[in-house]
MARGUKE-96997 format. One record per residue (C-alpha): chain; y, z, x; residue in three letters. Coordinates in Angstrom, 2 decimals. Example, Ala and Ser with C-alpha at 12.3 -4.5 7.8 and 13.67 -1.06 7.14 Angstrom:
MARGUKE-96997
LUMLUM  chain       c2       c3       c1  res
LUMLUM      A    -4.50     7.80    12.30  ALA
LUMLUM      A    -1.06     7.14    13.67  SER
//
This chain:
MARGUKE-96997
LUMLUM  chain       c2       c3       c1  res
LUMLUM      A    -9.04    -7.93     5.35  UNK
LUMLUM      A   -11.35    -6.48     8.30  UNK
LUMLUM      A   -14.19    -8.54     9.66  UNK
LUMLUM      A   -17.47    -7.94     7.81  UNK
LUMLUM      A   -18.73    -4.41     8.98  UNK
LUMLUM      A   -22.38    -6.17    10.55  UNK
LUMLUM      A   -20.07    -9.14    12.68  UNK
LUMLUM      A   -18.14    -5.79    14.07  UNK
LUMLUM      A   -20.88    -4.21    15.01  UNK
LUMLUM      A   -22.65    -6.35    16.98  UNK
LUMLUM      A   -19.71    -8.02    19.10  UNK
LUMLUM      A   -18.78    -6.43    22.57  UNK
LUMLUM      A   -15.67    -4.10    22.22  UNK
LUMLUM      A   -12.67    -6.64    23.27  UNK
LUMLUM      A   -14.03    -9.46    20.51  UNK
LUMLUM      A   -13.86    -7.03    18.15  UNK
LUMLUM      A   -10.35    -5.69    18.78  UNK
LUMLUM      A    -9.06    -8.95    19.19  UNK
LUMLUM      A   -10.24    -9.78    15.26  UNK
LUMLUM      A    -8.55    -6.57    14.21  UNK
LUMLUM      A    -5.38    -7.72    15.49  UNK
LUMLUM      A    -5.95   -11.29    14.05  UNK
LUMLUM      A    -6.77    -9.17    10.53  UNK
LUMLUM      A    -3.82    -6.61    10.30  UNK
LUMLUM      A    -3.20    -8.00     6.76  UNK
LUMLUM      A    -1.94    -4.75     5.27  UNK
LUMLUM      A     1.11    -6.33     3.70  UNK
LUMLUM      A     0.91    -5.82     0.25  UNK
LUMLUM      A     4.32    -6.40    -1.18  UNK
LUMLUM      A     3.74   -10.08    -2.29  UNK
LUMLUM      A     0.99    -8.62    -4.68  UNK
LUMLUM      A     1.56    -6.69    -8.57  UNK
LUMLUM      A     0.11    -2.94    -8.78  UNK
LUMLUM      A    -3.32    -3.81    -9.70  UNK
LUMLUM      A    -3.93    -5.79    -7.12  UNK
LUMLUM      A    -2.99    -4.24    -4.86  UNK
LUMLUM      A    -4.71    -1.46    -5.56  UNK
LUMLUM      A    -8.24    -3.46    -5.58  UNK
LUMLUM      A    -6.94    -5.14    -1.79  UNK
LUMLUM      A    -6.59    -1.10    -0.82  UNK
LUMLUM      A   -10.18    -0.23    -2.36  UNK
LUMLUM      A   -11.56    -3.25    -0.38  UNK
LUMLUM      A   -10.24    -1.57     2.95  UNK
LUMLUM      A   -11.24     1.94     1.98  UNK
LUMLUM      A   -14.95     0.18     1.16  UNK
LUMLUM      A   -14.99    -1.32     4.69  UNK
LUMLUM      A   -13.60     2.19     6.23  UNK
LUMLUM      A   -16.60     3.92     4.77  UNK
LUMLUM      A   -18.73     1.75     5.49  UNK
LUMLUM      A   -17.51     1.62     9.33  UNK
LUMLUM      A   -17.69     5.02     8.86  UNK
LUMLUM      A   -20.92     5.72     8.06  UNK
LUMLUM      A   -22.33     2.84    10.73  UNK
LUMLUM      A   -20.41     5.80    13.67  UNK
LUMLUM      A   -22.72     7.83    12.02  UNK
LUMLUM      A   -25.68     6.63    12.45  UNK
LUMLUM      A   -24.52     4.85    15.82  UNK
LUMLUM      A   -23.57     8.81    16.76  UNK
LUMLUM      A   -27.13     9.21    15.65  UNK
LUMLUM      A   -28.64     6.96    17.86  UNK
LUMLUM      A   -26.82     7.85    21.02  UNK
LUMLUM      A   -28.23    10.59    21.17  UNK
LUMLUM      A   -31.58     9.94    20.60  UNK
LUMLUM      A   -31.70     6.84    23.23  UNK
LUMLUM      A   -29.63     9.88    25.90  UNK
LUMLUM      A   -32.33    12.20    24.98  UNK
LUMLUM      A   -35.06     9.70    25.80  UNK
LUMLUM      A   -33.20     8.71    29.14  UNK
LUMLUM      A   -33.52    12.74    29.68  UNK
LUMLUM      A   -36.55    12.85    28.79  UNK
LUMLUM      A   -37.93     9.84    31.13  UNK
LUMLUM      A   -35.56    11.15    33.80  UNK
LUMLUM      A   -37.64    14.67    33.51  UNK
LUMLUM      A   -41.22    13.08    33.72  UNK
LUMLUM      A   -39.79    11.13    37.01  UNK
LUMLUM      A   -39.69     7.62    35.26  UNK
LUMLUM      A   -36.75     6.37    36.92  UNK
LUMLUM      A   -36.69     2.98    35.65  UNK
LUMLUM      A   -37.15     3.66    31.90  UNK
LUMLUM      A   -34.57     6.42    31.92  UNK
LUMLUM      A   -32.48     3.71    33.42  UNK
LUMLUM      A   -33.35     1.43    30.52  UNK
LUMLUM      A   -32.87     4.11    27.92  UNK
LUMLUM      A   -29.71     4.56    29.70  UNK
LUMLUM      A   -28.48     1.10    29.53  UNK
LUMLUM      A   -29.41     1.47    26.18  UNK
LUMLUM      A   -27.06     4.40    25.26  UNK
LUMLUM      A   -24.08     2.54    27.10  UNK
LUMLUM      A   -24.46    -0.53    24.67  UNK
LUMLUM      A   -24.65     1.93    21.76  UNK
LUMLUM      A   -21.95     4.09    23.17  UNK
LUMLUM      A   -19.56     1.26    22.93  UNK
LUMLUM      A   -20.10    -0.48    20.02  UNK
LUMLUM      A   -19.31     3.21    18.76  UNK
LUMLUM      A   -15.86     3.29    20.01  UNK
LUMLUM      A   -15.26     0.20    19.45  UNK
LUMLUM      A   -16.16     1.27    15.49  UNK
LUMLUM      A   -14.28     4.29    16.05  UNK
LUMLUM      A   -11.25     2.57    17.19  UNK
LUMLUM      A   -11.32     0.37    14.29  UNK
LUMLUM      A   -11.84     3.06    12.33  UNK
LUMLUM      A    -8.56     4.79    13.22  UNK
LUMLUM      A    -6.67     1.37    12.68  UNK
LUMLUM      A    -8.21     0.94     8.85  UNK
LUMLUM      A    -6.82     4.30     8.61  UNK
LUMLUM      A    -3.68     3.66     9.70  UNK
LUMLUM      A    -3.59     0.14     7.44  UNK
LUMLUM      A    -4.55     1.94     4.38  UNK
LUMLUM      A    -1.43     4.72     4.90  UNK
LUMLUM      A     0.60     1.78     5.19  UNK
LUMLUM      A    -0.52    -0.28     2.36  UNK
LUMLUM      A    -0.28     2.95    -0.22  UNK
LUMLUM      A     2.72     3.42     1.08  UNK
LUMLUM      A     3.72     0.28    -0.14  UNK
LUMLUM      A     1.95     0.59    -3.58  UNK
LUMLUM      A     4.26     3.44    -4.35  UNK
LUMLUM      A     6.93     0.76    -4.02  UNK
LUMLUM      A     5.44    -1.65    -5.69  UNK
LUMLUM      A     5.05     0.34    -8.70  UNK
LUMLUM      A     8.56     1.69    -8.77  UNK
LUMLUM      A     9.98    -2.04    -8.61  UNK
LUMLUM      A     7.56    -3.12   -11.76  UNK
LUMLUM      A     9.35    -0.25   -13.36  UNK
LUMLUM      A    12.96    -1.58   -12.31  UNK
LUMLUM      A    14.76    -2.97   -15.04  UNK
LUMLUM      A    16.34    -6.50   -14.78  UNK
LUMLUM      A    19.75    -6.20   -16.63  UNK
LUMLUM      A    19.88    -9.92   -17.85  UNK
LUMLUM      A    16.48    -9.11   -19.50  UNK
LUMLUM      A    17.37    -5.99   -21.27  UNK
LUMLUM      A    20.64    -7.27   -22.50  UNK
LUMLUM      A    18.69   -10.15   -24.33  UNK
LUMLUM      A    16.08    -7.70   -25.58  UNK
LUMLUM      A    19.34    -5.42   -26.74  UNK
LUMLUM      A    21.25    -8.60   -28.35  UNK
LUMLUM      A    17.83    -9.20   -29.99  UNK
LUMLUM      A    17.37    -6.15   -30.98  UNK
LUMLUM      A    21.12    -6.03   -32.53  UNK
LUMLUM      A    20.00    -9.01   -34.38  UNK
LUMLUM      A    21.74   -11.39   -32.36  UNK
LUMLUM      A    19.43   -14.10   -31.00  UNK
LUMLUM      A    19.18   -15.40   -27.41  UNK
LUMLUM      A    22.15   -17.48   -26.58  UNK
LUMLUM      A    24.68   -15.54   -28.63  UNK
LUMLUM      A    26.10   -13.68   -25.59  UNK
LUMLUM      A    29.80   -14.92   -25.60  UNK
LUMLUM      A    29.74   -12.90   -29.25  UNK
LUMLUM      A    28.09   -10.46   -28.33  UNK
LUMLUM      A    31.25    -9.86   -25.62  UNK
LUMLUM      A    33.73   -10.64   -28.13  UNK
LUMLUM      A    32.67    -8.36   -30.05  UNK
LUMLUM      A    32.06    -5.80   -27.20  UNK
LUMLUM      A    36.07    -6.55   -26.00  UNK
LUMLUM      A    36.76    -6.19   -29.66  UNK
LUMLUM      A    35.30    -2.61   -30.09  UNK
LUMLUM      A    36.87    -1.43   -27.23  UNK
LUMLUM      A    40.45    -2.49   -28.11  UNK
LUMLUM      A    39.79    -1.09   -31.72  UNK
LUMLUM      A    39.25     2.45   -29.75  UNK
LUMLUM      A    42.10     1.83   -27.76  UNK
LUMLUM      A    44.21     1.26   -30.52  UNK
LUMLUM      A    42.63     4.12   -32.67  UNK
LUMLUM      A    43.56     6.23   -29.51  UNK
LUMLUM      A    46.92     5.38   -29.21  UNK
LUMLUM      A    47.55     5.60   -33.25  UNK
LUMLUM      A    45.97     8.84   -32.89  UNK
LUMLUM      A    48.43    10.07   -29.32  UNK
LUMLUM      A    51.08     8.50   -31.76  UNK
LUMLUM      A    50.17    10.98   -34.70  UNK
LUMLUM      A    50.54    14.17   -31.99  UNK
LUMLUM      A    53.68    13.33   -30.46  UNK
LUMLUM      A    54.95    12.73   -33.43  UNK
LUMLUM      A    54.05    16.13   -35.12  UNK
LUMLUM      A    54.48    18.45   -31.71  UNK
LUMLUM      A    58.07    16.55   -31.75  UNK
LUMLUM      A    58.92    17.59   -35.99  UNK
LUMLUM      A    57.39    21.39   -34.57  UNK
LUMLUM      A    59.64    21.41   -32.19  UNK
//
């Protein structure tokens, strides 16, 4: 899971890129459905919230280049150089937001992705499991598999031999037609 949205913010641009590389957990397949699906809403929480800190650090760009315009206008070199200084601080810890941004993006494509096939494998059947539940069912209880095959094996060569009595039965009348 991303760093806390405030620790982001407030580190210089290569700290925080180096903990979104050391937090690319967006490998869900260990996880059930449900789960999963809470891990995703905990990204999609941080993404808005990243979100909405671009926002307002958008916000205040702009205001703190406006003031450096402003002092520049008036002739007060130095504090337009401050409110300048200012704006480049702001300016990247914004794309350093934005940047993360994209990458929670790209995380939480992944990791639905992969809920899709984590919901399709909880709906695979395991055949071991569904032949108990059918010998159960059958009223055959667990354990009673060789009879259940017997009697599978059984079936079959009573259909076989129904079949051939039955082939038997035709040839015999298409030969007294003849």
């Amino acid at each position: 899971m991303p760093q806390d949205t405030e620790n982001a913010i407030h580190k210089d641009p290569a700290s925080v890129q180096s903990d979104r590389r050391a937090c690319a957990d967006d490998d869900i397949s260990g996880l059930d459905p449900v789960s999963a699906r809470e891990y995703i809403a905990q990204y999609i929480t941080t993404l808005k919230l990243q979100e909405k800190e671009s926002e307002t650090s958008a916000a205040d760009l702009s205001l703190w280049e406006s003031r450096a315009t402003l002092a520049r206008s008036r002739g007060m070199e130095e504090l337009a150089l401050q409110a300048e200084k200012e704006a480049s601080l702001i300016r990247s810890r914004k794309s350093a937001l934005d940047a993360d941004i994209e990458t929670l993006k790209l995380q939480i494509e992944k990791m639905k992705k992969q809920l899709s096939l984590l919901a399709s494998r909880a709906r695979s059947v395991d055949p071991d499991v569904l032949e108990q539940e059918l010998l159960m069912a059958a009223g055959h209880l667990p354990g009673d598999e060789e009879k259940a095959a017997l009697e599978r094996d059984l079936k079959t060569l009573e259909k076989e031999a129904s079949a051939d009595a039955a082939l038997a039965a035709l040839k015999m009348k298409m030969g007294k037609d003849s």
